[in-house]
N, C-alpha and C positions, 0 to 999 in steps of 0.2 A: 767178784770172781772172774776168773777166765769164760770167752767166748767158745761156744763150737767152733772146732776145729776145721782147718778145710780137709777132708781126708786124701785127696788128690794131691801129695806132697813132692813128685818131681820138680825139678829144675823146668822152665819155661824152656821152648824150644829156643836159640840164641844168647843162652846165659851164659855159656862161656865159660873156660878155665883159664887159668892165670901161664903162665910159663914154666919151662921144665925146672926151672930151677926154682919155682913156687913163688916168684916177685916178679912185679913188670912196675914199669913204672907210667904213671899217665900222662897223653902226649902232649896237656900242658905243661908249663914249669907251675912247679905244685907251691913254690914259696922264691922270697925272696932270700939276695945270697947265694952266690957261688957253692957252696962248701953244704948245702942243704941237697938233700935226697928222699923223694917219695917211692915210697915201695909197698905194694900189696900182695895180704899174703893172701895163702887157701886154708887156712887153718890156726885156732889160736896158737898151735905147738910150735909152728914158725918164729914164732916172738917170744925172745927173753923174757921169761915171767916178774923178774926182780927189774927190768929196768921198766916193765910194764909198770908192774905195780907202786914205783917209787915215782911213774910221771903223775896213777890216779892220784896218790896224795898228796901231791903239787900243787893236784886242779881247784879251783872252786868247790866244788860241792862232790867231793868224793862218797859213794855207798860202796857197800858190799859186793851190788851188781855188778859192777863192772870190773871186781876182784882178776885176775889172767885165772884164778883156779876155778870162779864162778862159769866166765865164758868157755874154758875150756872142759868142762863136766859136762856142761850144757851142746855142747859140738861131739865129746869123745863118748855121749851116752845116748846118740842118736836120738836127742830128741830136739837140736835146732843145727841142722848139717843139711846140706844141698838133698840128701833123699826125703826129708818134708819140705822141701821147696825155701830152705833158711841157708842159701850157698854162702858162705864166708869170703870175704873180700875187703880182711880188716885193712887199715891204711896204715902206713906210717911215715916217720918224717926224720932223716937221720940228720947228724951233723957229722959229716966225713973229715971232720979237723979234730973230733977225739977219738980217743981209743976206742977198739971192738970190745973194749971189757967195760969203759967207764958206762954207769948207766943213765950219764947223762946225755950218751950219745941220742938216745931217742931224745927228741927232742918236744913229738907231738904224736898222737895215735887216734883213733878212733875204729868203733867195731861196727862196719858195715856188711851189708847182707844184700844180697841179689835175691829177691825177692819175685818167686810164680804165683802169687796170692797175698791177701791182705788181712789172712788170720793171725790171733796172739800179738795185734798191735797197739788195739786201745785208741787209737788216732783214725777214724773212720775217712775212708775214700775211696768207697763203691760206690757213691756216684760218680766220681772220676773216672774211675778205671770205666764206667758205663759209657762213658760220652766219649770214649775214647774209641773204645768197640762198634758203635752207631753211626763214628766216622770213619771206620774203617782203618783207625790206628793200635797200633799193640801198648798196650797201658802197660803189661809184663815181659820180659823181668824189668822192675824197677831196684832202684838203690835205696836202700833204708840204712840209717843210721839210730840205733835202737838197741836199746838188751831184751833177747827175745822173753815175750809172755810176762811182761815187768813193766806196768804203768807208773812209776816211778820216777819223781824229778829227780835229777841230780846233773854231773858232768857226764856228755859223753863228746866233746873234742876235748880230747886230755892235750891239757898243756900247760904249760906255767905261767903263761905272759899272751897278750892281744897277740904278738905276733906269731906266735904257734896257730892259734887257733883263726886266723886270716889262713895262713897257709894250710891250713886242714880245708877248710872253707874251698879257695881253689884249688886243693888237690881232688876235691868231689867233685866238684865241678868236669875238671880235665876228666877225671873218670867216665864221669857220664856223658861227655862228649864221644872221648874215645872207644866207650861199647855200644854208643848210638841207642842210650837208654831215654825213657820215656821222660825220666823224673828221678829226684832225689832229694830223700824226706828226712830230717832230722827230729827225733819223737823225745818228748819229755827235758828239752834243755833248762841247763841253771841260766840264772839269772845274766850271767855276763857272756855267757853262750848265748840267751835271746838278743844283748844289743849287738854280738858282734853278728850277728845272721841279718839281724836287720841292717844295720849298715851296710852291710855286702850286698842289699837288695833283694836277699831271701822272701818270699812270702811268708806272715807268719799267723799263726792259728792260735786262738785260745780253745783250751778245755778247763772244764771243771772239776776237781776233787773235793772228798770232802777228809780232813784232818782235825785233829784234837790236839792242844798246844796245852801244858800244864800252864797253872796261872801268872806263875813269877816270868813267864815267856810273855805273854801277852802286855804284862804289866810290872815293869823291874823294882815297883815299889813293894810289891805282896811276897808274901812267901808261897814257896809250891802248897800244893794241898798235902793235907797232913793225912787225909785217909779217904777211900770212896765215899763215906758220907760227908766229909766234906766237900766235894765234888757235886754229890746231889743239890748240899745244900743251895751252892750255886744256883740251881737251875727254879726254871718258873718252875709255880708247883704244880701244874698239871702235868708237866715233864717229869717231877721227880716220883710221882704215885705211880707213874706209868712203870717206869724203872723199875722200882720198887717192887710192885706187881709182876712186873714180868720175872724178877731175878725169886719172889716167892715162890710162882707155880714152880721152877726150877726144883728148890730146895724140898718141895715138898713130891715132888714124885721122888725125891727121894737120890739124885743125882749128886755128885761131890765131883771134885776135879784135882787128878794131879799133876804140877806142873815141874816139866823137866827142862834141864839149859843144857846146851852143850854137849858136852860127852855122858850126861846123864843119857842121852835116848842111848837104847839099847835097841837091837837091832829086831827084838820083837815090836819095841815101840814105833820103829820105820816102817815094819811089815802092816801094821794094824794102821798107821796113817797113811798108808798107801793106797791100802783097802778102802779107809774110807774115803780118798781121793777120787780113785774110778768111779767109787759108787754116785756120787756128785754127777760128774757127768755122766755116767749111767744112766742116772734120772731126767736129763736134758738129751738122751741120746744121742750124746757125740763121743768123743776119745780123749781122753787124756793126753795134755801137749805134753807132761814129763814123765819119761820114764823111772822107774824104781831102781835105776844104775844112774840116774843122775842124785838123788838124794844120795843114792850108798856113797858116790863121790864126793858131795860137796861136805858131808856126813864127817868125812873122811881129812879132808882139806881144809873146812872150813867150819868147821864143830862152833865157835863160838859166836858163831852168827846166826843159828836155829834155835828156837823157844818153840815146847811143844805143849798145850796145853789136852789131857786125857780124860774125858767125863765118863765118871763110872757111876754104874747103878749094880748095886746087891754086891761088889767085887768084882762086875766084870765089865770091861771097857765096851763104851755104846756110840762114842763120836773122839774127835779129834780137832783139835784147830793149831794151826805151824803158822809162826807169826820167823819174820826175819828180823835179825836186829844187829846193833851199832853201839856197844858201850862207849867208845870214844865219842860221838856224836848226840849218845842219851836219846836213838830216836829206834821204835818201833814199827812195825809194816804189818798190817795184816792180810796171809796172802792165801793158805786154801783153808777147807771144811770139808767136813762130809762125818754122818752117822750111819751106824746098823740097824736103829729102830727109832722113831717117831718120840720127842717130847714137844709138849709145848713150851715155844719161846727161847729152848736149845740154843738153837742160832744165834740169837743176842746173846747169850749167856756168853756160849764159848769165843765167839767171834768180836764180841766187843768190849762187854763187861768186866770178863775174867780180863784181858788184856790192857786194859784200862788200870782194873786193882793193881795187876801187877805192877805197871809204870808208874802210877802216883808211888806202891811202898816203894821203889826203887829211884823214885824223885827224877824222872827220865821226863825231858822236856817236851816229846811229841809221839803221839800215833796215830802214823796215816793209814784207813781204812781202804787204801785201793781206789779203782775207779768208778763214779760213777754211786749212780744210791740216795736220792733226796731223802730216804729214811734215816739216814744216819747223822741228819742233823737233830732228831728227837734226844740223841744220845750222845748228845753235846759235841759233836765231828762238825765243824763249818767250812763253809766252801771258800777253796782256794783255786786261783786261777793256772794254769799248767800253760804250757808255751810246745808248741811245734814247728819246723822251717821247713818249706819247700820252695825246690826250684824244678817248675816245667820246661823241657826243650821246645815242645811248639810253642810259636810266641802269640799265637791265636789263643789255647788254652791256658797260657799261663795269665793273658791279660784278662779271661774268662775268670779263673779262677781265684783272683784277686778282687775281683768287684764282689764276686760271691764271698768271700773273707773278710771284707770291708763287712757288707748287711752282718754277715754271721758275728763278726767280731762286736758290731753295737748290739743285738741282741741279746748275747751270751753279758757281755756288761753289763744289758739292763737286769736281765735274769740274773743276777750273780749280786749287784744291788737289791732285790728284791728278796734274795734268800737273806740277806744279812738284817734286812727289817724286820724277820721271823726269828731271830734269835732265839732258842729254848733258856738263852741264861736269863739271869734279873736283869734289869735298866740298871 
């Protein structure tokens, strides 16, 4: 689940705006080639939505997140816009030798954020910004490259080829020279996003997730599992009683679930997970990072990418879990929770179990449980390794903070080793 929120959400003093006419460009050359152009906007509405979205499905590892209607709900429903401290400063990268209509004229993008805080990012570096402070340098505003409140791998230097996403690379760079920013952090990169960061010289980070891969993923000889008890069956058996047990107390207080896709939610159904949205961070005493104008939008734009699952007891709804999802891709997310009154073992039910059933009858190849959570390897989610890129301008902290990445980076291996000898499945 999402972290407390920072509630001090202006812009850092020095964050800057972009130019009158909403593009500047940075005062490196941001790519190779004459006929190439970097340009940063203030807002996702700046950018063609179709040539946007025609580059994420180009890239490597396209999701949902990084949809031009996801980012743009998420900025036009004030819940990630420069007044919580989430200033927009997406990039782009044109090719001036085709038309203003072809949309292959974008050539490369990325959604970056001037960042006054290090809430809703998942990728921790408050001790950084600490050591920063203690020397008497400004760690904020930093440049983040990230989908805000979205631990999520996937692409985010949209591009189609190494050489877009090199010239993404130093067009962040030249940025963050040219606003004499601390840093510039890339969170949650695909696979060929981490070698080209690395090659560039990026420092780079591992994190840990834990995810559920259906069988015929792991092993192209088997077929998927044919139902949740076969999925149990899988597992050692002190795992599968536990399951078991926990999904009985469910059943017998008396709880059912129903589950809606798409433009099935109705808009009482949005009102009641909202509700129990807050309530969630209600009980952790902080705020909710998304507003209930960002769901009504994406609700709205992006209908077939919501799965809501409804727990009712006696006929009246008592909890909620919204999981995101990807038919083309066959992959699941599970992203908030929150109830109106106490069951035991709820939580599993809604958050994992019931989302689980669903994807094995749906034959859907993966669901990732978010970040963070060594319990969720009880319930069969194994840990996978997650990649981040940074680049520090002082060259003091950044050689700091590379020795520190080096220890962390063998650590988090060994620990990452060590979970997989704990396996819940069979030998």
């Amino acid at each position: 689940m999402e972290r407390d929120r920072d509630n001090d959400g202006s812009p850092a003093a020095g964050a800057g705006t972009v130019g009158g006419d909403g593009t500047r460009a940075p005062a490196a050359a941001p790519a190779s080639g004459e006929n190439l152009r970097a340009r940063v906007h203030e807002e996702p509405g700046e950018i063609d939505a179709r040539a946007w979205d025609t580059l994420l499905a180009a890239s490597p590892e396209p999701t949902p997140f990084l949809r031009h209607a996801w980012l743009a709900a998420l900025h036009d429903s004030g819940s990630a816009c420069a007044e919580t401290g989430w200033q927009p400063v997406f990039l782009t990268i044109e090719d001036l030798a085709l038309d203003p209509g072809d949309p292959e004229r974008l050539r490369a993008a990325c959604p970056l954020y001037l960042k006054s805080h290090s809430w809703g990012e998942y990728v921790f570096d408050w001790a950084w910004a600490d050591a920063y402070q203690r020397h008497g340098l400004a760690y904020y505003p930093k440049l983040l490259g990230a989908v805000p409140f979205t631990p999520v791998p996937g692409s985010r230097l949209l591009a189609r080829d190494e050489v877009g996403r090199r010239a993404l690379l130093a067009a962040i760079e030249g940025l963050m020279r040219e606003r004499a920013l601390s840093s510039a952090h890339l969170l949650f990169l695909s696979e060929a996003e981490r070698a080209s960061a690395d090659s560039a010289g990026w420092l780079m980070r591992r994190t840990v997730q834990f995810h559920w891969s259906n069988r015929h993923v792991e092993d192209s000889s088997t077929a998927p599992y044919a139902d949740f008890d076969d999925f149990l069956a899988g597992l050692q058996g002190v795992k599968r009683k536990k399951i078991a047990q926990e999904r009985r107390y469910v059943r017998e207080a008396g709880v059912t679930f129903r589950v809606l896709r798409g433009a099935e939610i109705g808009e009482a159904d949005w009102d009641f997970f909202h509700h129990c949205y807050r309530l969630t961070y209600r009980a952790h005493r902080s705020t909710p990072y998304l507003t209930r104008e960002f769901f009504r939008r994406t609700a709205q734009a992006l209908p077939e990418h919501w799965l809501l699952f409804i727990a009712e007891r006696g006929g009246q709804p008592i909890a909620a879990s919204l999981l995101a999802i990807d038919a083309a891709q066959q992959v699941a997310w599970g992203r908030y929770w929150g109830a109106v009154e106490p069951v035991n073992c709820l939580h599993f039910e809604a958050c994992y179990y019931q989302p689980l059933q669903w994807c094995i009858a749906q034959g859907w190849r993966r669901f990732e449980g978010g970040a963070q959570g060594e319990h969720k390897m009880a319930r069969g989610l194994l840990p996978v390794t997650t990649w981040s890129a940074h680049r520090l301008a002082h060259p003091a902290f950044d050689d700091a903070v590379a020795r520190y990445l080096e220890r962390e980076g063998q650590g988090l291996a060994a620990y990452v080793d060590e979970l997989r000898e704990h396996s819940p499945f069979k030998a």
